[in-house]
C-alpha positions in Angstrom: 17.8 -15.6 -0.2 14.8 -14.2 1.4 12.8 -11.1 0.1 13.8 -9.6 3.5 17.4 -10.1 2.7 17.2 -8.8 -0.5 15.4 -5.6 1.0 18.2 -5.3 4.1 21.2 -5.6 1.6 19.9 -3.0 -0.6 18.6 -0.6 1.7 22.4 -0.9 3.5 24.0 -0.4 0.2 21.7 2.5 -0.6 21.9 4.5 2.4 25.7 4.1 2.7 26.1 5.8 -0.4 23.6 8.3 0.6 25.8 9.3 3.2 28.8 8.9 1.6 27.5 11.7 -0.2 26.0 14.0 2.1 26.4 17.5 2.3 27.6 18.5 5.6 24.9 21.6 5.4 21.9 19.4 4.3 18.5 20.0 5.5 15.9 17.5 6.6 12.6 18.6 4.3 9.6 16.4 5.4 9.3 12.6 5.1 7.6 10.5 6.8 5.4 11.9 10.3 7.5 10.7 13.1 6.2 7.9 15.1 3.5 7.6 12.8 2.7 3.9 14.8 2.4 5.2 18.2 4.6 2.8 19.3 7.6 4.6 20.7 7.1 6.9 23.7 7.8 7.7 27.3 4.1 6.3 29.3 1.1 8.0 27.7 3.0 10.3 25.4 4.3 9.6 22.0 7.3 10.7 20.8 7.0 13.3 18.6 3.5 14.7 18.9 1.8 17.6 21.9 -0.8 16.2 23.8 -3.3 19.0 24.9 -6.6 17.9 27.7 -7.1 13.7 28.1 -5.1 12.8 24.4 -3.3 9.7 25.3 -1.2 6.8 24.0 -2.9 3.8 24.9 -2.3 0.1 24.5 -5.1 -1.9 22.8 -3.3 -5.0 21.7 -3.2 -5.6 17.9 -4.7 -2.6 16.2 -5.6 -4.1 12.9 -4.5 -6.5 10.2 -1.0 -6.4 9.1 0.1 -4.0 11.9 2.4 -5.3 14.5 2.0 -2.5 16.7 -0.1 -2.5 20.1 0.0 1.3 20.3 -2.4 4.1 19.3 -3.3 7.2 19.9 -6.5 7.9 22.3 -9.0 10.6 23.2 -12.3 11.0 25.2 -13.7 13.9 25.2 -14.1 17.6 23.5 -10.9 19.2 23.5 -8.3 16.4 23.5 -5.7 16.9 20.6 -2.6 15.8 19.7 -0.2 18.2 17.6 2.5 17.7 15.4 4.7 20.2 13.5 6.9 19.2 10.3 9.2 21.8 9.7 11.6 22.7 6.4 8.7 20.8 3.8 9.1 22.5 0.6 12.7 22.4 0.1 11.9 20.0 -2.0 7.8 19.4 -1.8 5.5 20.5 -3.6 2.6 17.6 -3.8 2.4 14.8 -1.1 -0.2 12.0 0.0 -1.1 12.0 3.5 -3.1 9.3 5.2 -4.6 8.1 8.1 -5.7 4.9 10.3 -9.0 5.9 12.6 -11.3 3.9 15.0 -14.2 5.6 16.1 -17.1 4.7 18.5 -19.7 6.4 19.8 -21.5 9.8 18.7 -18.5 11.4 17.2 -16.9 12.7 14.4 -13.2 12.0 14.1 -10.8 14.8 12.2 -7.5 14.3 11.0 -6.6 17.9 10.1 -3.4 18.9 8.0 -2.6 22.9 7.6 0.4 24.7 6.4 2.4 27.4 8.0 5.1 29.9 7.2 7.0 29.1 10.4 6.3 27.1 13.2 3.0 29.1 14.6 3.9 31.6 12.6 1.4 32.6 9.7 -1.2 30.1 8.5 -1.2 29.6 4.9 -3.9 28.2 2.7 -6.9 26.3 3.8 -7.4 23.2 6.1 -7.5 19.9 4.7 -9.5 17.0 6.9 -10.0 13.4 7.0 -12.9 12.5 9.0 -14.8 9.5 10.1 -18.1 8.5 12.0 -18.6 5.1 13.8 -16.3 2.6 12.3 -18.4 -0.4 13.7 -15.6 -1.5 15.9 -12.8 -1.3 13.0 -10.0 1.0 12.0 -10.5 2.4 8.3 -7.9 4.0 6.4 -8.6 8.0 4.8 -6.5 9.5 2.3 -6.0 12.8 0.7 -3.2 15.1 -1.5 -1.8 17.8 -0.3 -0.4 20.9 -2.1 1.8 23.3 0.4 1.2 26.6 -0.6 3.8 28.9 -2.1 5.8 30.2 1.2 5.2 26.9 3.6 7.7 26.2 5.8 6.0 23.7 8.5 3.0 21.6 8.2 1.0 20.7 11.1 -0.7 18.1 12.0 -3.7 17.9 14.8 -5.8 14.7 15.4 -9.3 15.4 17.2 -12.7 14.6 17.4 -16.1 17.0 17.0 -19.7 17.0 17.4 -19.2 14.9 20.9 -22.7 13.4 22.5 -22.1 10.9 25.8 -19.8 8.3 25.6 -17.5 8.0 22.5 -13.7 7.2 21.8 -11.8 8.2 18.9 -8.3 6.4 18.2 -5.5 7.0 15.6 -2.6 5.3 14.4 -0.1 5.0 11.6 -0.5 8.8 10.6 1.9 10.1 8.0 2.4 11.4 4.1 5.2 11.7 2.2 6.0 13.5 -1.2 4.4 12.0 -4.6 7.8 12.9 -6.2 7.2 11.7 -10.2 4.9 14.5 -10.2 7.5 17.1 -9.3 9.5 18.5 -12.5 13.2 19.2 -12.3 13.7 17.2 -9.0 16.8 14.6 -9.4 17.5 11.2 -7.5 20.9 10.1 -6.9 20.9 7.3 -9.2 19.0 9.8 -12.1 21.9 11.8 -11.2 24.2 9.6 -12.0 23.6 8.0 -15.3 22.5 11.8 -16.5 19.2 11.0 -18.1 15.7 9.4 -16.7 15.0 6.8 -19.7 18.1 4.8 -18.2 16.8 0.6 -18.7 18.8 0.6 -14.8 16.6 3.2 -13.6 13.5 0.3 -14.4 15.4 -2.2 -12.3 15.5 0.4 -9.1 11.5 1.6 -10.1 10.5 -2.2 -10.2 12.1 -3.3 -6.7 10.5 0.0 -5.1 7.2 -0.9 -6.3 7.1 -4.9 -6.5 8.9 -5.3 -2.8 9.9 -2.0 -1.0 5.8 -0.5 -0.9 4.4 -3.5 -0.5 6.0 -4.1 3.1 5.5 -0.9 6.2 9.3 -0.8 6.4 10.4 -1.0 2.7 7.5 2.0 2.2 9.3 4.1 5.0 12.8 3.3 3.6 10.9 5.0 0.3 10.2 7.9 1.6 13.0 8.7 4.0 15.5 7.9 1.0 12.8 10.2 -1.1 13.2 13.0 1.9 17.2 12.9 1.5 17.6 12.2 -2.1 17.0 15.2 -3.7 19.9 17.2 -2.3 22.4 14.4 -2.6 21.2 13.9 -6.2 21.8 17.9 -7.0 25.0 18.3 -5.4 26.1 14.9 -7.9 24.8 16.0 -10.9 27.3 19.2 -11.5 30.5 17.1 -11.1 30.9 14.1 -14.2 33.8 13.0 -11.9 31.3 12.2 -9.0 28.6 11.4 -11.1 31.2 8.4 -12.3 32.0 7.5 -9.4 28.2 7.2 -7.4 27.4 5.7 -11.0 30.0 2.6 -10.9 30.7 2.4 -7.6 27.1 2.3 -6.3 24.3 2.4 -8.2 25.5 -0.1 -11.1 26.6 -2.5 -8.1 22.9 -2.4 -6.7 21.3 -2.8 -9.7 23.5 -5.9 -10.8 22.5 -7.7 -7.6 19.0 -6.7 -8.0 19.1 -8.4 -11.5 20.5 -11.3 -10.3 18.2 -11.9 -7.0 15.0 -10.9 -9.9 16.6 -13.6 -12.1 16.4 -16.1 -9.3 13.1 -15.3 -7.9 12.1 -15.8 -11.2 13.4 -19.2 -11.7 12.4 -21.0 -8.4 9.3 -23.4 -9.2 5.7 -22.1 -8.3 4.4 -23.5 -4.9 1.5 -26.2 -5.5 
């Protein structure tokens, strides 16, 4: 069985039991930034994300190696910007890594710029952080960062412009995003941690390896990660204070998943190495 097949069948098994399990008053709290490809949208406007002055969606064909997507974001001129507002973020959040595809050409200085609010334009909190770039001699480079919401956040937002603008320049963005760095959050509980009542659990390895050795190394296994990161932590809580339901998520779900993710490792494993 393929790799993809062995991601499909977990991620099915996974999220059924995540909302088997769901709390009818649960939250969303952050995740991945919605349409972070550009590719969905009605014309020139992404779904998602305010355009303000000449801000565009434009197709370029292939953006850059190992995206898929023909999409990106596109502006022109001083005062083009495209907003986005994540609301409910520190539920659960309190570090994340945030990211950023740009192209630039031209005299120009691009600026991914991340801020958080208490409320949706309600009452900035904390400083700006930025991601910049100059000329990218006609290629898309990747900038990262951390952020920290400060204590109060409710929203983050998001804006994606360009300063310093001097005759003819373009500035393009795709695959935008972050999502929580959750090992580095104390006290915060995933459904199958949950469920065998301890962290040092030798099933626990088998989950940690298939996240890092298949699920982040594809775009879709990474934004299975963090959407099943974003609705986790509830599902996980509301397990933990019943042993009954703990039992149950523990031998009906989780120790099923892990067993087949033994299994297809064992294979893998055993297949001969390609000349």
């Amino acid at each position: 069985m393929s790799r993809h097949m062995r991601v499909m069948l977990a991620t099915l098994l996974i999220v059924t039991g995540v909302l088997v399990f769901l709390p009818s008053s649960y939250v969303s709290a952050g995740g991945l930034v919605v349409n972070g490809g550009f590719e969905y949208g009605t014309d020139e406007v992404p779904y998602g994300w305010n355009l303000t002055g000449n801000a565009t969606r434009t197709n370029t064909g292939p953006i850059y190696t190992g995206n898929a997507g023909n999409w990106t974001a596109n502006i022109t001129a001083d005062g083009d910007m495209l907003t986005q507002w994540i609301g409910n973020i520190t539920i659960i959040m309190t570090t994340c890594d945030a990211w950023g595809w740009i192209y630039v050409s031209g005299n120009v200085t691009s600026v991914i710029a991340f801020d958080f609010w208490k409320g949706e334009k309600g009452i900035p909190l904390g400083p700006t952080t930025m991601l910049s770039a100059t000329d990218t001699n006609g290629a898309y480079v990747q900038r990262t960062c951390e952020l920290k919401p400060p204590p109060d956040s409710t929203h983050l937002r998001i804006r994606l412009f360009g300063t310093g603008w001097n005759g003819s320049a373009e500035v393009r963005f795709d695959e935008i995003g972050f999502y929580p760095v959750w090992p580095n959050i104390p006290g915060v509980c995933f459904i199958a941690t949950a469920a065998y009542g301890t962290e040092t659990a030798s099933q626990l390895d088998v989950l940690r390896d298939f996240r890092d050795q298949v699920l982040l190394k594809s775009a879709l296994g990474s934004r299975f990660v963090a959407t099943y990161y974003r609705l986790s932590p509830p599902v996980a809580a509301f397990i933990e204070k019943n042993d009954f339901l703990r039992a149950v998520v523990r031998e009906m779900l989780v120790d099923p998943v892990v067993n087949l993710l033994q299994r297809f490792q064992d294979l893998w494993r055993a297949q001969p190495a390609i000349p």
